[in-house]
Steps between C-alpha positions, in 0.01 A plus 500: 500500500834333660653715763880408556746584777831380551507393900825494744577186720649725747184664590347199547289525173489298178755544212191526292151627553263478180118599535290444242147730473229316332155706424163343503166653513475533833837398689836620447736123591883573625672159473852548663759265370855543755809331452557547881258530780447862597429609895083439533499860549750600197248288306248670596558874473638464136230301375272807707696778307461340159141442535438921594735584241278265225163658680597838521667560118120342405331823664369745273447827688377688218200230433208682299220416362472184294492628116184291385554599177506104272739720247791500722697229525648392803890535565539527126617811412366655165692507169509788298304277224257475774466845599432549147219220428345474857219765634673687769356477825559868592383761275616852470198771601214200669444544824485106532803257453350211266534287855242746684787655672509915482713639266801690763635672246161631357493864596856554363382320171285748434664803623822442336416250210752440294752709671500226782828336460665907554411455857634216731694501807867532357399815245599826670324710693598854349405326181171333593363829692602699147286278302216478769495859439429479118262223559300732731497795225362248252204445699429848613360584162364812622838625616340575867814339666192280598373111422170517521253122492387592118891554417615214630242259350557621182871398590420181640280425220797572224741296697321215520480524102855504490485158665237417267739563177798377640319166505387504174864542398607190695172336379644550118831292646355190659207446203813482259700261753155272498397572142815249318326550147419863528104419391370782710368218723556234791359162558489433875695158359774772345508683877516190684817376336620824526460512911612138513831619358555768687468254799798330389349198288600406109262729279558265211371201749209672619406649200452161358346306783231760494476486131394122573297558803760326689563536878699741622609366829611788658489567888159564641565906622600566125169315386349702746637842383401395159118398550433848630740650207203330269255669724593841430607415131150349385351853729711764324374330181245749362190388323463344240730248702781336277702418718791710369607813676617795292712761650252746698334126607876398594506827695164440690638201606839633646386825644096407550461876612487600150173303442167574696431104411810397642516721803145341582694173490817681715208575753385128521826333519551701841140402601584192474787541753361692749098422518542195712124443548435535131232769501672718300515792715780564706486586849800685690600178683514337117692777382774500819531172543701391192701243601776637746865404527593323812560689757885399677564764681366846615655705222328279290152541642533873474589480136117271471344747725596808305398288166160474706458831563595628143270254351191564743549903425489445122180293554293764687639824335525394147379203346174453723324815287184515714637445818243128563815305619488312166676460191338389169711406187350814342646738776845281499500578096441868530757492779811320310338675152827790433327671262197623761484840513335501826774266607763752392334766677488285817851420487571873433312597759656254719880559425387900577373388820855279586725851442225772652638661755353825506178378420413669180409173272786625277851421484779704575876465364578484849274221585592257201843559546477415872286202394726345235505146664162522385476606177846355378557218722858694574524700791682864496745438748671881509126659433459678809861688478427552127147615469535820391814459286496658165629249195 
């Protein structure tokens, strides 16, 4: 990066002052080329000023947790070919990002399901709290004015198969946009020229240096990406193995919640992140410590810390089912498993306690109203002036 300024032989300083940045692994080099000696102490405050203004734009004070997640590429943002061909690392209604992260967004996933996109921050209020209230008179199916745990799982449960369909319907899409010859099947040779176009390379070229086993030479995160794309293809391939996929194999391997085999596999890809001792159990200290973001500054470390806390009160209320301070792969799968009834009555149960403020293990209007950050991810901002206002 070249830095010029045009100086003033009045003030004593240069006509011209050019400063060139030059990044290495571990140094940052200013060379300073002047026309005219600068004042030592001119020199020196400029050359000062650039260096905190190179340091400081570098700073990331929302650093998170590193995604671990070999699917995403870095600082390459997805195309829309891509979002159509590549699993997605976040699925709708699993507790568990594909990455081991927790789903944020889970609880409104399955409250709202489909209806998501009605709610975010710029839809309006009067609007939001009108079709709150018809969400809450779907799930009283009693007509109490009450949500009881049993009412609420059964709502939970048919939300999450709205999910459920809605990726079948985008499944349809993407086999067609992988299946050129419309044979019902796809060769992992057919998908891999398929993903090596939609990373910007000639599909004609590809296509035929894979026809002759030729090598691809392609950068060594995209090999990457693809050697554990051949993973999952060759595991969503049902027996007998053939090493095609048809299109409910095709949808195992997008959406690998649709597939008990598959979400067995889900469950040992995030082993394999987090059990660093290789026992494959994990402990609480596995299970927080996924690799943190660096830590810059103090509102940085409190967005790690509350990450911690999140992550260590998951551990110990929900997935660890017998309370041993361990986690095996089979109490991870019935964890991130959406179809679990038990789990739906858990999360019921637990979205009840949340809004509970009189105590009754129901919910009131009232109480999910007051409680739409919650639910909706949108807060009610004129709820307590509006509570009792008719439509």
């Amino acid at each position: 990066m070249n830095l010029q300024f045009p100086g003033n032989s009045k003030s004593g300083f240069g006509e011209t002052f050019k400063i060139k940045v030059v990044h290495q692994p571990r140094a940052v080099i200013l060379e300073a080329d002047m026309a005219n000696s600068w004042s030592r102490w001119g020199q020196s405050l400029f050359v000062f000023l650039a260096l905190f203004s190179l340091l400081y734009s570098t700073i990331d004070v929302h650093a998170r947790p590193a995604n671990m997640s070999v699917l995403k590429l870095k600082n390459n943002p997805t195309s829309k070919e891509e979002n159509e061909i590549l699993p997605p690392d976040h699925l709708n209604g699993v507790k568990l990002e594909m990455d081991g992260h927790i789903n944020k967004d889970f609880h409104q996933e399955v409250f709202l399901g489909k209806e998501m996109e009605e709610f975010d921050e710029d839809s309006e209020p009067r609007r939001n709290r009108k079709k709150l209230i018809e969400i809450f008179s779907k799930v009283d199916l009693n007509k109490d004015k009450s949500i009881s745990a049993k009412e609420m799982q059964r709502w939970i449960t048919e939300k999450t198969e709205e999910h459920f369909l809605e990726a079948v319907r985008e499944n349809k899409m993407s086999f067609h946009a992988v299946d050129p010859d419309g044979d019902g099947h796809v060769t992992w040779d057919e998908y891999r020229v398929k993903f090596l176009a939609s990373k910007g390379f000639n599909e004609k070229e590809m296509a035929e240096k894979i026809k002759h086993n030729e090598e691809l030479k392609v950068d060594e995160e995209t090999q990457e990406v693809l050697e554990s794309l051949k993973d999952r293809w060759f595991q969503a391939d049902n027996p007998p193995a053939d090493q095609l996929l048809n299109e409910e194999e095709f949808l195992s391997f997008l959406h690998p919640e649709h597939s008990r085999g598959m979400l067995k596999y889900m469950v040992k890809e995030i082993f394999r992140d987090l059990d660093q001792d290789g026992d494959k159990r994990l402990t609480l200290s596995e299970f927080i410590s996924l690799p943190m973001g660096t830590v810059e500054n103090q509102q940085a470390q409190d967005i790690d810390d509350d990450w911690v806390r999140e992550r260590k009160k998951e551990f110990e209320e929900v997935i660890d089912g017998d309370h041993d301070g361990i986690v095996t792969m089979e109490e991870l799968e019935e964890y991130m498993d959406p179809m679990n009834e038990f789990n739906a009555l858990n999360e019921a149960r637990q979205m009840i306690a949340v809004a509970d403020e009189n105590q009754n293990h129901h919910l009131e209007q009232e109480e999910v109203l007051k409680y739409s950050e919650y639910f909706t991810g949108s807060k009610l901002m004129d709820y307590a002036r509006n509570v009792h206002e008719e439509f």
